[in-house]
N, C-alpha and C positions, 0 to 999 in steps of 0.2 A: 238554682238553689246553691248557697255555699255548702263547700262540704264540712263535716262535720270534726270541729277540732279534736286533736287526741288528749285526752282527761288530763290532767294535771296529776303527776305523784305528788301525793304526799306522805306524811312523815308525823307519826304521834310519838309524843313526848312519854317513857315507861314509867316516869311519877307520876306524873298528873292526869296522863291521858288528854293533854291541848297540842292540834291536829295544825302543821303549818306545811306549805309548799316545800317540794326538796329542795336545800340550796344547792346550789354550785360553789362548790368546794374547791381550792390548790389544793396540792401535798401540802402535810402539815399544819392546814386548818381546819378547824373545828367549829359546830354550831352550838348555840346554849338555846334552851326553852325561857323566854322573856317573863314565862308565868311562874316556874317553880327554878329557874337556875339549874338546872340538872342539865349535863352532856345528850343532846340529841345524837347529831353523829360527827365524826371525823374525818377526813381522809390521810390514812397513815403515807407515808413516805418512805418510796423505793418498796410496795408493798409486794407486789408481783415478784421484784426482784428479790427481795429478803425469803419470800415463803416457798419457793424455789428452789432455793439452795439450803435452807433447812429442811425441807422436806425430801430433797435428794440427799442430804449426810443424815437424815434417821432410817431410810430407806437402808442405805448404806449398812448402818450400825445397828439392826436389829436383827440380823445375818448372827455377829455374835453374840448380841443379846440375849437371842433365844438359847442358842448352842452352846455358848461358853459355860462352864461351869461356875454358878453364882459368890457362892462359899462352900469352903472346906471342914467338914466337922472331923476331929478328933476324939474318941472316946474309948478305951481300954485298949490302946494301942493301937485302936483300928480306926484309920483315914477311911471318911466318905465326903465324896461330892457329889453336888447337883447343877444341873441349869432348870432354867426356865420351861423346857420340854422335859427333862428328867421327873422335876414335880410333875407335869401334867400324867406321864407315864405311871407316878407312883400312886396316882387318886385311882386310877383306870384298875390296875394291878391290885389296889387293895378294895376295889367295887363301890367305890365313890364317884361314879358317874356323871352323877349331875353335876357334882362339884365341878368334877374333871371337864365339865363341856365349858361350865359358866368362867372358869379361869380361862383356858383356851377362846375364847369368845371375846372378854373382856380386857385378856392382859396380852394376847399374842393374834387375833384373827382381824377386831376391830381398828385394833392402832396401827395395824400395815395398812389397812385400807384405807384408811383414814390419811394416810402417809401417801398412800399411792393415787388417791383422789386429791389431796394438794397438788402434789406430783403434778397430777393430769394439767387441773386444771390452772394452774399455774406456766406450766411448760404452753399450753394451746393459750395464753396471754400474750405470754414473751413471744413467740415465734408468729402471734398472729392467724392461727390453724382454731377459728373459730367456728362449729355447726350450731345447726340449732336443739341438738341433743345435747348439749355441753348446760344448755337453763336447766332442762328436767336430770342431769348427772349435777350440776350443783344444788338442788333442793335435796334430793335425795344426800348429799354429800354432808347438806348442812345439819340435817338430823343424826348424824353419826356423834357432833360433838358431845353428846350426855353420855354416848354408852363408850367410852376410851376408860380406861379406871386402871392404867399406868401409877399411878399418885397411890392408887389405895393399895396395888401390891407390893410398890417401894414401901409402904408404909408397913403393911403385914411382914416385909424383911426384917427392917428396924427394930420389928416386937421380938422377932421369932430370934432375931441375933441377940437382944438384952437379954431376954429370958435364959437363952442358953449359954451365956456369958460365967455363969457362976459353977455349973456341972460340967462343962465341955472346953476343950480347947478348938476355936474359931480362927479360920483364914479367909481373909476376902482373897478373892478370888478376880480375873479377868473379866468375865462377865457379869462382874457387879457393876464394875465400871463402866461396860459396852451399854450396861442397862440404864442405870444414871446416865449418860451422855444419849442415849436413845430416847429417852423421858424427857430432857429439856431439849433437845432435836423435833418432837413432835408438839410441845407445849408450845415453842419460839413459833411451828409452822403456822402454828393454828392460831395466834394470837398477831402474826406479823401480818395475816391472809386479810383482808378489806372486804368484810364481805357484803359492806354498801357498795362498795366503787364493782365488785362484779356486777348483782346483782343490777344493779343500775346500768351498766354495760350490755349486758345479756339482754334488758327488757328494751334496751334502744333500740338493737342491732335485730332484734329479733320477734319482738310484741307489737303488733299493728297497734 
């Protein structure tokens, strides 16, 4: 009796839902869906290598992200600053708990890990140090991308510095900048990471 060939992957199209074999892909090709034209998949180029080294300089730069003080407020002569951790201190301090957990979660707990599972998995690419715990550490890795919300705190700065533009005198500060450079440091990781070319990787080397 022959034995039993291994299933064919495939690959459905997110408009139309029309289901085609995975191609085989270079760097820097791409497939299209023949029924609605919509991008199936890609393979990015230099992807390991790019997500790598942006996820080791956010790793890097969220050291003073956290720590540095964001902006400087002035107000009846009186200088205050903050970081990152300072707010999270001042929710805690004024019995805003939840709050204080869901920013520390979302702006400071999730984006390191999320940094440090690039990190991983990208480092055990490059050097080759592949197990078969590395599939079930990247599903779990790949669900982390919705709950990152770097973008919406940058964003709550932006209101919080207009608004107070008219009553206060404002200083940006060091760690506004460590924070914007730690924000596109982990957006570049996450976007430069392939996560057909692992995934597909991981199910060869490792999925009977």
């Amino acid at each position: 009796m022959n034995k039993t060939k291994k299933a064919k992957q495939l690959i459905a199209c997110q408009q139309c839902d029309a289901l085609y074999d995975t191609p085989m892909l270079k760097q820097g090709q791409s497939a299209k869906c023949t029924r609605c034209g919509s991008m199936l998949t890609e393979r990015k180029v230099d992807s390991i290598e790019r997500s790598f080294f942006w996820s080791l300089a956010g790793i890097i730069l969220s050291v003073p992200a956290i720590l540095l003080p964001i902006m400087g407020v002035t107000l009846v002569g009186q200088y205050h600053h903050a970081s990152l951790l300072d707010c999270i201190l001042a929710l805690i301090d004024r019995g805003f708990i939840m709050i204080a957990t869901l920013v520390f979660l979302f702006t400071l707990a999730i984006p390191v890990v999320r940094l440090l599972g690039a990190f991983y998995i990208t480092y055990s690419f490059k050097f080759n140090r592949l197990k078969p715990s590395l599939l079930y550490f990247f599903r779990a890795h790949h669900y982390l991308d919705n709950w990152a919300m770097l973008n919406v705190f940058m964003l709550g700065i932006v209101v919080s510095m207009y608004k107070l533009l008219d009553d206060t005198e404002l200083s940006v500060n060091m760690g506004l900048l460590a924070f914007i450079l730690w924000l596109i440091c982990s957006t570049m990781a996450s976007s430069a990471l392939d996560q057909d070319y692992i995934w597909q990787e991981l199910e060869n080397e490792f999925v009977d």
